[in-house]
N, C-alpha and C positions, 0 to 999 in steps of 0.2 A: 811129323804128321802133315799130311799135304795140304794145299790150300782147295781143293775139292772135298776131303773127309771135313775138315772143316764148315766147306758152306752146308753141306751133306746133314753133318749132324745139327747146324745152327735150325736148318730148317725143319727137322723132324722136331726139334724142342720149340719152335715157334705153334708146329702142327698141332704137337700135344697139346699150348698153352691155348692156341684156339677152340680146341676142342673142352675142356672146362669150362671155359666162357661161354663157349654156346646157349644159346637159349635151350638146344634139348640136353644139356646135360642139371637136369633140376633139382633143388634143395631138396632136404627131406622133409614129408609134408607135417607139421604148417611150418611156415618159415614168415607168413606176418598173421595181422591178425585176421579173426574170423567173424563174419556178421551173423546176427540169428536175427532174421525178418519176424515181426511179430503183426500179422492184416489186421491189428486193432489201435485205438490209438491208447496213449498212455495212463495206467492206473485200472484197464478193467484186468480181469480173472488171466489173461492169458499173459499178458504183460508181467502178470507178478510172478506166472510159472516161469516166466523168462528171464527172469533177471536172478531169479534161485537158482537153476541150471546155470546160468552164466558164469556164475561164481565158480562151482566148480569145475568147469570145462575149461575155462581160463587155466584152472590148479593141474590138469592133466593134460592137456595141450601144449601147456607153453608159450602160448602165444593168450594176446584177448580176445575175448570174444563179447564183441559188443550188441549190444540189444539195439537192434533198429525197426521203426513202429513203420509200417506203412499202411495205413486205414483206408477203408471207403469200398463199394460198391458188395458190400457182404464178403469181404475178404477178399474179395477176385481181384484188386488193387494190388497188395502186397504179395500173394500167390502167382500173379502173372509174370511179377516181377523176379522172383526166384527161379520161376519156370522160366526164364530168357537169361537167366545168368549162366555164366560156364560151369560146363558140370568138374568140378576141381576141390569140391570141397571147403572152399570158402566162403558161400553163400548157403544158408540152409534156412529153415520155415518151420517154425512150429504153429502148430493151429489144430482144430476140433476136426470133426467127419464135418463139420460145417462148410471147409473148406474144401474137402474130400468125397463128401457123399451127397449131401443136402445140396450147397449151388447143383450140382449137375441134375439131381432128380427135379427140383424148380426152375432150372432155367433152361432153355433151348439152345442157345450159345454160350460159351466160355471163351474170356481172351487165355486159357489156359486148358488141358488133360490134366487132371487127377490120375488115370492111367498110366498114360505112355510120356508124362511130361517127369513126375517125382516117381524118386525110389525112398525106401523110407530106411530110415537111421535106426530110426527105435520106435517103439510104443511105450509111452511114460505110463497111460492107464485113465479111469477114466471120472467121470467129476457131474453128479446127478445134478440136474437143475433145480432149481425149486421157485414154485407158486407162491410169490411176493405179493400184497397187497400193502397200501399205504394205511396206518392204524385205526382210521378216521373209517373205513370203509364196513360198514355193517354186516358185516360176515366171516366168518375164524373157520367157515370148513368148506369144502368144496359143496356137500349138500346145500348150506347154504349161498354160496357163490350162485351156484345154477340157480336157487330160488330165486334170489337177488335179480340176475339176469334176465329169469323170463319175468318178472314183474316189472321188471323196468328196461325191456328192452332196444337196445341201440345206446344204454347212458356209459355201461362201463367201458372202457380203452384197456388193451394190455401194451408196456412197453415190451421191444424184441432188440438185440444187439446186431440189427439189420433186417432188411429185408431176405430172404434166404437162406437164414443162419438158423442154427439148431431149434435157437429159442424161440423165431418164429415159425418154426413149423411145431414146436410144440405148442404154444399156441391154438395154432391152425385145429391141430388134433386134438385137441383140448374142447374146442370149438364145434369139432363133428361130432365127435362121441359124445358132448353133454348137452349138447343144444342149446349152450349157452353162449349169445349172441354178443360180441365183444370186435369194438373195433381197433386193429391192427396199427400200433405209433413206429415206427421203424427208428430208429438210433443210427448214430455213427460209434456205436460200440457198447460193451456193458459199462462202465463209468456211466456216461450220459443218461442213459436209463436209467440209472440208480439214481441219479440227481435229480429225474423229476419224477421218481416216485417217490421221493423222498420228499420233495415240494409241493406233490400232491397235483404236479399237471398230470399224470395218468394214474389210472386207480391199480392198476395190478402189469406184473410184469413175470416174464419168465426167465432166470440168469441163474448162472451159476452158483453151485452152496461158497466158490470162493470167495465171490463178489458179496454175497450175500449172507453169510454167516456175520463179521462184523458188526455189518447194520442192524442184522437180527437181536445181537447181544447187545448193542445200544439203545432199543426200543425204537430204533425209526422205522424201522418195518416191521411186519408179520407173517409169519409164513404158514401158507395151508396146506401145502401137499408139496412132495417128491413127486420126481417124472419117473423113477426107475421102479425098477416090478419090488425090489426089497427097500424097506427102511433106510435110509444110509445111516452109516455108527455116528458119524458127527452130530444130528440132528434124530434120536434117537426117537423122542415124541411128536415127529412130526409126519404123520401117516403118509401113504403113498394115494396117487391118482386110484390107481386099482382098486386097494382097499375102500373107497368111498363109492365102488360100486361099477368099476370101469374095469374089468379086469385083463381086456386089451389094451390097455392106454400106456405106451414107454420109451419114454426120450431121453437116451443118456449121452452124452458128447464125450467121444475118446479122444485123448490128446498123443500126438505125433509129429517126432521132428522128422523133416526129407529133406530131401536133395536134390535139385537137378539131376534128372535121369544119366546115366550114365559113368557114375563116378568110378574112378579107378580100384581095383579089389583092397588096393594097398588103404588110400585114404577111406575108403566104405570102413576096413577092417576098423580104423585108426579110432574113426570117428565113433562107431558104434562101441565100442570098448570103453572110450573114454563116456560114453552117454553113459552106459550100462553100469560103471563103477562111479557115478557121480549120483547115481542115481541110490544106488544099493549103502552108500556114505550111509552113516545114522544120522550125523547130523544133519544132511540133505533129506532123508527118504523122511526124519521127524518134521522138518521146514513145508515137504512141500502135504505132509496128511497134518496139517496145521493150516495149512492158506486150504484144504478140503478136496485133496485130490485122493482118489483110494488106488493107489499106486499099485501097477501092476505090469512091471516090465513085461515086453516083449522082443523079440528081435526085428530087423527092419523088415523081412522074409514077408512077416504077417501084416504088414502094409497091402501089399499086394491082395493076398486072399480076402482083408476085410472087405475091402473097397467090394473086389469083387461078386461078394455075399452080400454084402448095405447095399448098394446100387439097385439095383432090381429092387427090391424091398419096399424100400422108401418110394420109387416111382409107385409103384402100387399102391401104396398110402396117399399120394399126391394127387393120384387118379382117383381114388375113392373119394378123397376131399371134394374133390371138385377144384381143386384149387389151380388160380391159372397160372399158365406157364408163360412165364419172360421171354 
């Protein structure tokens, strides 16, 4: 064998061995772990959806996947943050159309697209608010609420889990349609609001049946109405906005995990499959219509078409309010 086939073939098995090594020759996806950005901080209604998914996306992935909280400016904190991460599949965001629909219809700028920045994984489904008051407050139905309001106009507060967030646009709408005059506490999330209607610093608040159901069953709070057009089954005697005589009044927040625009078909597939059958689990889909979500998969596809149906909408609602834009 000569001393050229020799160096000949040394260097072709060098070539090989460089070419594995390469940076573009990549594990198969995931190969570490995975974060799920949660824009609120820890303990309200989203957080809890998160760390139930996490468990088992952990069990189908193989890798962790860790719950990371980034709160503050109505979600757009932890949302911008995902939207600047590489679209690769190891950063992803769950959050409401709060994140999705609501900031952009209130505010004029975003340090993020809801459009063209996330594509969506899944639709988990969706988790009706409910009209909280603190116990102490003289009134158990909406009729009475607005009586309350125009006789003592400018006394009562409602908490919101941000300015721009679902709750404070329900709220808002709450606000036009019954002409009862309530002024606006913004929170760094549903946790915090619950604590101070629970303490009695603001008389009523609008959050989630997850955050809220709990409290409901331990008598620290009460609830007067649903935001959504039907009953929800969890809270079965506790009427809706419409039914008290509003029968346009409906704010219900969908939850949905995205991505960084762009992700690869492979990890998209990966990702969305493993959602899909964590979600479909019994003992997940019982866990997460237990913390009050009414689950109702979707694929990430319909990410795109809600937004683009909410959008418009909701501006129209924002403009009817009067409500100003950031």
């Amino acid at each position: 064998m000569s001393h050229r086939f020799l160096l000949t073939l040394r260097a072709w098995a060098l070539a090989v061995c460089a070419l594995w090594a390469s940076p573009g020759a990549q594990a198969a996806y995931p190969d570490k772990p995975v974060t799920l950005v949660v824009p609120y901080p820890p303990g309200g209604a989203t957080d809890v959806l998160a760390r139930i998914l996490a468990k088992g996306l952990t069990q189908r992935l193989g890798q962790p996947v860790v719950v990371e909280n980034k709160a503050g400016a109505g979600t757009a904190i932890g949302a911008a943050a995902v939207a600047r991460a590489p679209a690769d599949g190891y950063t992803l965001l769950i959050s409401s159309n709060t994140t999705f629909t609501v900031n952009a219809a209130l505010k004029r700028t975003l340090p993020y697209d809801p459009q063209q920045q996330f594509e969506g994984v899944g639709l988990i489904g969706s988790s009706p608010l409910v009209l909280l008051a603190h116990p102490s407050l003289p009134a158990s139905t909406v009729a009475e609420l607005v009586a309350l309001a125009q006789k003592q106009p400018g006394t009562l507060s409602f908490g919101s889990f941000g300015t721009g967030t679902t709750s404070h646009l329900a709220g808002e709408l709450f606000r036009m349609m019954t002409g009862a005059e309530m002024l606006h506490v913004p929170y760094r999330g549903s946790a915090p609001a619950m604590t101070d209607l629970i303490g009695g610093q603001v008389s009523l608040t609008f959050d989630t049946n997850v955050a809220a159901m709990p409290q409901i069953a331990a008598g620290k709070v009460k609830a007067i109405a649903v935001t959504s057009r039907k009953r929800y089954s969890g809270l079965p005697d506790v009427p809706t906005v419409a039914e008290a005589g509003f029968p346009d009044y409906e704010m219900v927040p969908w939850i949905a995990v995205v991505a960084p625009r762009g992700l690869p078909a492979d990890v998209r597939a990966r990702l969305s499959k493993a959602l899909q059958q964590t979600i479909a689990a019994p003992a997940t889909h019982a866990e997460l219509e237990k913390a009050g979500v009414e689950v109702a998969w979707q694929p990430g596809a319909v990410y795109d078409e809600r937004v683009s149906r909410e959008l418009p909408l909701l501006r129209a609602y924002v403009h009817k309010a009067k409500l100003p834009i950031e």
